[in-house]
N, C-alpha and C positions, 0 to 999 in steps of 0.2 A: 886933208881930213882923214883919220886914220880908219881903217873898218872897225864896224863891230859887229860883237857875236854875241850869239846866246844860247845857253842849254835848255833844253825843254822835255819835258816829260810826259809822254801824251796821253791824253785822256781821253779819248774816246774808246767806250767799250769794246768794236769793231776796228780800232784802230785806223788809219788814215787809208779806209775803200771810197770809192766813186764821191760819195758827196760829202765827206768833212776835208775830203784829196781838192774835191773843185770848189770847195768853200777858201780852201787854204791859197790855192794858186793863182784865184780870180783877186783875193786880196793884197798877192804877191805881186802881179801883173798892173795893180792896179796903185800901188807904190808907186812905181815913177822910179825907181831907182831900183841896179843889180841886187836881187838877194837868190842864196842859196840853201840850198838845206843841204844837211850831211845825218845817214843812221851809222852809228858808231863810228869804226875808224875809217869808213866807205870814205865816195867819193863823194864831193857835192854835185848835187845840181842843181838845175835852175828851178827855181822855186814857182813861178808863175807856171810852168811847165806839167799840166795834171797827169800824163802820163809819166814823165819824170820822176815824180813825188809817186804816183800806186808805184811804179816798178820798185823803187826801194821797201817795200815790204814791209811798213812800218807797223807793228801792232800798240794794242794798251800795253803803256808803262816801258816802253823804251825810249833813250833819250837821243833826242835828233838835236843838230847843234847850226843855228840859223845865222845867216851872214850875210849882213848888207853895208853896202857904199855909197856913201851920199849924204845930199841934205837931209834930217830928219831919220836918219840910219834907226837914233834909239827910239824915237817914236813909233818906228817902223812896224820893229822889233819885240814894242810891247804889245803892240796890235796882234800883229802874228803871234807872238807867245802864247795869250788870253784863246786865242782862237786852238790852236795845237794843243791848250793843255784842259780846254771845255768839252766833256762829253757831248757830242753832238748827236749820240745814238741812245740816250736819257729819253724816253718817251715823256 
């Protein structure tokens, strides 16, 4: 099964701090299969990883590029997109 990826654009006004970081990694962790995230031309990392994901220093409107292996990869993938590109700091 070959990987897949996705670019994303993120949307939250505060960008990926403490709780859109642990909204995003608990849904990562809770996949069932490897995904990563990557900001720009960085490195990946593990996406379930909430410390992993703050330390990359994602703000609004930069595009992170998500990569998972497995059953359900794209499914996965739209899950996490929707979630990464949803202002979660919209009162």
């Amino acid at each position: 099964m070959p990987v897949t990826t996705r670019t994303v654009r993120i949307g939250s006004a505060h960008g990926l701090h403490a709780r859109p970081a642990k909204l995003f990694a608990q849904a990562a962790k809770d996949a069932g299969i490897p995904v990563t995230i990557a900001k720009d031309a960085g490195g990946p990392v593990n996406a379930a990883s909430i410390l992993g994901v703050i330390a990359l220093g994602i703000e609004q409107g930069d595009y992170v590029t998500l990569t998972a292996d497995g059953d359900n990869a794209e499914v996965i993938l739209d899950l996490l997109s929707e979630l990464l590109s949803t202002d979660h700091d919209a009162a």
